[in-house]
C-alpha positions in Angstrom: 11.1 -83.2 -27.1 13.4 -81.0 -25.3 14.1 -78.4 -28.8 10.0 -78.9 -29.5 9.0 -77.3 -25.6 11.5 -74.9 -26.7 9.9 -73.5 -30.0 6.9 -73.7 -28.4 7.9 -71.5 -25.6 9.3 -68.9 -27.9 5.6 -68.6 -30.1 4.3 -68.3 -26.6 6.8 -65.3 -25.9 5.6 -63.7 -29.2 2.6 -63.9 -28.9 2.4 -62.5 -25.7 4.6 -60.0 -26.8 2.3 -59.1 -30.4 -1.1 -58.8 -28.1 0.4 -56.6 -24.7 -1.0 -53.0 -24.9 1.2 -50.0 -24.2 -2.4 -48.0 -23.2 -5.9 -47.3 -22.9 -8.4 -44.2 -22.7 -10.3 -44.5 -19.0 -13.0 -43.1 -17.8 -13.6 -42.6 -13.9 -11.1 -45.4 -13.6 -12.6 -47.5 -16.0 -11.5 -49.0 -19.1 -13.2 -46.8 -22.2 -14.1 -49.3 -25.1 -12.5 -48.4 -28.2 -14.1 -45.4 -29.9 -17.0 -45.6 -27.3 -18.3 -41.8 -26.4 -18.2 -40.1 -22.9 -21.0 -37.0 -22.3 -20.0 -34.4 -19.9 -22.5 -31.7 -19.2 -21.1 -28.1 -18.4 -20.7 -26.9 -14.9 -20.7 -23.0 -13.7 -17.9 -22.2 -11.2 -19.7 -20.6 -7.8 -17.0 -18.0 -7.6 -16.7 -16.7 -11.3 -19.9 -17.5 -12.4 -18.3 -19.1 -15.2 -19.8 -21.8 -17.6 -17.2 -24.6 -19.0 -17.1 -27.8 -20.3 -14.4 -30.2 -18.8 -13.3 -33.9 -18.7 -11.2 -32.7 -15.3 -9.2 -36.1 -13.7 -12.1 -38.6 -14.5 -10.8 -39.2 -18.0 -7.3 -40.1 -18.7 -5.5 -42.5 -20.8 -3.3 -45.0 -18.9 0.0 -46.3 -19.7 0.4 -49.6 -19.0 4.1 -50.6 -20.2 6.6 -51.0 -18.0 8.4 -47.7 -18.8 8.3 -44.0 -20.2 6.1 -43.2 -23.4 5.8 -40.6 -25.3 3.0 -40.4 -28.0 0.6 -37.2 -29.7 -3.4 -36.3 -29.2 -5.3 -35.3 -31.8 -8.5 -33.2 -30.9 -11.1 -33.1 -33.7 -14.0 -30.6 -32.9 -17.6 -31.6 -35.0 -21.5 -31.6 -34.9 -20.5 -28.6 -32.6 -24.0 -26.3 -31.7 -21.9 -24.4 -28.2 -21.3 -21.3 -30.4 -17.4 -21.5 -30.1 -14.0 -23.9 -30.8 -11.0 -24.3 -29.3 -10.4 -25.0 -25.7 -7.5 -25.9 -23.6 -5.9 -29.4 -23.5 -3.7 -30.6 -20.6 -2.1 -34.3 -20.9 0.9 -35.8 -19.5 3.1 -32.8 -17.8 1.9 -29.3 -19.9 -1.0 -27.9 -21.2 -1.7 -25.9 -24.6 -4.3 -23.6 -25.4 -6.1 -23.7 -29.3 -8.5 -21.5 -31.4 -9.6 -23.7 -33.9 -11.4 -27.0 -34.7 -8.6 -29.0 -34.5 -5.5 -29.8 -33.0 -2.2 -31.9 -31.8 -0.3 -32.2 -29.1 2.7 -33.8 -28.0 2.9 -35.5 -24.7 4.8 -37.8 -22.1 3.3 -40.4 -19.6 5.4 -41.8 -17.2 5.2 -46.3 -16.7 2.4 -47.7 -15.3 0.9 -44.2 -15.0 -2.4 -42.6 -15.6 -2.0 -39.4 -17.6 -5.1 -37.2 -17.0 -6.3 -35.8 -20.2 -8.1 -32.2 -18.8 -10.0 -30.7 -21.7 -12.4 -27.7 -21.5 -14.1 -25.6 -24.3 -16.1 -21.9 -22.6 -19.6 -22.6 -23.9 -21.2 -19.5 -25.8 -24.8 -21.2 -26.1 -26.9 -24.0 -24.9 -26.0 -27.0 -27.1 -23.7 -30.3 -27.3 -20.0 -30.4 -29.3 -18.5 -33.7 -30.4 -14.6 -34.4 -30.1 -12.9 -37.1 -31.5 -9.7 -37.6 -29.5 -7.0 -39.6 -30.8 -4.0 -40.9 -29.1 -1.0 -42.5 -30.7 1.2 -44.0 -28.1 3.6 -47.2 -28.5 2.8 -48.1 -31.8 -0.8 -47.7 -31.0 -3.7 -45.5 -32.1 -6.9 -45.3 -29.1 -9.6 -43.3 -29.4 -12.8 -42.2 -27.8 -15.7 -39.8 -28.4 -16.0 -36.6 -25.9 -19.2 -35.1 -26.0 -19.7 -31.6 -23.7 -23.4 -30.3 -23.3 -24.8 -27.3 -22.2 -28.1 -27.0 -20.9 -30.6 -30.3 -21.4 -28.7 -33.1 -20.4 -27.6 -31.5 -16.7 -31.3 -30.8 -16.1 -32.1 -34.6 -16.8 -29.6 -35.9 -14.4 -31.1 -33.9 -11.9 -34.3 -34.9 -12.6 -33.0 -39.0 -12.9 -31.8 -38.4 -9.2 -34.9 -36.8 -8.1 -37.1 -40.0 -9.8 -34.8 -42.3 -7.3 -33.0 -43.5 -10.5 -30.1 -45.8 -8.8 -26.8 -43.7 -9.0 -22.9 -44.4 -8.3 -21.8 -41.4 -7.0 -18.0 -39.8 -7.6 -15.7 -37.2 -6.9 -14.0 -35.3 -9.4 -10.8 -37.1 -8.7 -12.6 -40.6 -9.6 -13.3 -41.6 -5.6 -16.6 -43.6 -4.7 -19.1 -41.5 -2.6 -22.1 -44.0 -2.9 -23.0 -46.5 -4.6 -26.4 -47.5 -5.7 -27.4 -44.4 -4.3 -31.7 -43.5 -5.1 -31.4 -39.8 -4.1 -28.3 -37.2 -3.9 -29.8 -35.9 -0.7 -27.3 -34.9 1.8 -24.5 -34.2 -0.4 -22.3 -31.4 -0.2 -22.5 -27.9 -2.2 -20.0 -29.1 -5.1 -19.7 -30.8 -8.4 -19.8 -34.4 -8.8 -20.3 -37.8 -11.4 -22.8 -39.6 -11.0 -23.1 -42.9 -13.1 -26.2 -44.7 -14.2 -26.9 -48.8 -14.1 -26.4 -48.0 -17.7 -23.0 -47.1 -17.3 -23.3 -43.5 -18.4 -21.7 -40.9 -16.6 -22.8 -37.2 -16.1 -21.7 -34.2 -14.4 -23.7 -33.0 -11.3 -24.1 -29.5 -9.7 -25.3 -29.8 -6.1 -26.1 -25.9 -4.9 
């Protein structure tokens, strides 16, 4: 009895040990399903009157081992109507800058840490651009969808907020501003998520 509560013990182990994760994509602190797509609509900076498209903090992929790892991101630019490719890519602790459609990069995320993936691409048009981003980390491939817009997609936000559409409400950092909120009335000059009941996020520009 005693050697069969062992042998059992030890599948349990392995199996434990065959279905941990090392990591996951997240998206304002949530879990991203697998492959699932994110839409970020661009934002113009007050000061330099500069359009760009950015994931800032509010998507990162997470490690959630118990120590150190180091893995590689593959960006993979398509269906791309923004007039331009490259962008910038910061992950883990350093940040590269690219010209063309694709790229990879190396990183390193400390344990039990969230390593914010900061993307941007400089619009040169009104339209939307596609990026599959691919990380291999522990063993492990994760991937999600990052889709920037330019131009429609801001102005319907504004104009779900202004219909009393119910909003969650974010910082750029991920923090919780309001919940359920039917009106963005009252908010500060800034830029901010906002996140429908259907779970997708968008970029807001309160001026």
């Amino acid at each position: 009895m005693k050697r069969l509560y062992t042998i059992m013990l030890l599948i349990g182990l392995a199996v434990a040990s065959a279905s941990s994760q090392t990591a996951e994509f997240r998206f304002n602190g949530e879990p991203v399903a697998e492959g699932a797509t994110v839409t970020i609509a661009a934002t113009k900076n007050p000061l330099t009157k500069r359009v760009v498209c950015e994931t800032g903090a509010i998507l990162s992929l997470y490690n959630l081992s118990a120590q150190r790892q180091s893995g590689t991101v593959q960006l993979s630019q398509y269906d791309n109507t923004l007039g331009t490719t490259g962008g910038k890519i910061c992950m883990g602790e350093t940040c590269s800058s690219f010209s063309g459609s694709t790229f990879t990069k190396s990183f390193s995320v400390a344990a039990n840490t969230a390593a914010a993936t900061q993307y941007d691409v400089t619009p040169a048009q009104e339209g939307a651009m596609l990026t599959r981003m691919v990380a291999t980390i522990g063993g492990e491939t994760h991937t999600v969808i990052v889709r920037f817009t330019y131009g429609d997609v801001e102005t319907s936000v504004r104009a779900a907020a202004a219909a009393a559409t119910t909003l969650d409400v974010y910082t750029l950092s991920g923090r919780l501003l309001r919940r359920g909120a039917s009106s963005v009335q009252g908010l500060a000059r800034g830029v901010y998520i906002v996140k429908n009941q259907q779970g997708e996020a968008r970029k807001l520009v309160v001026k």
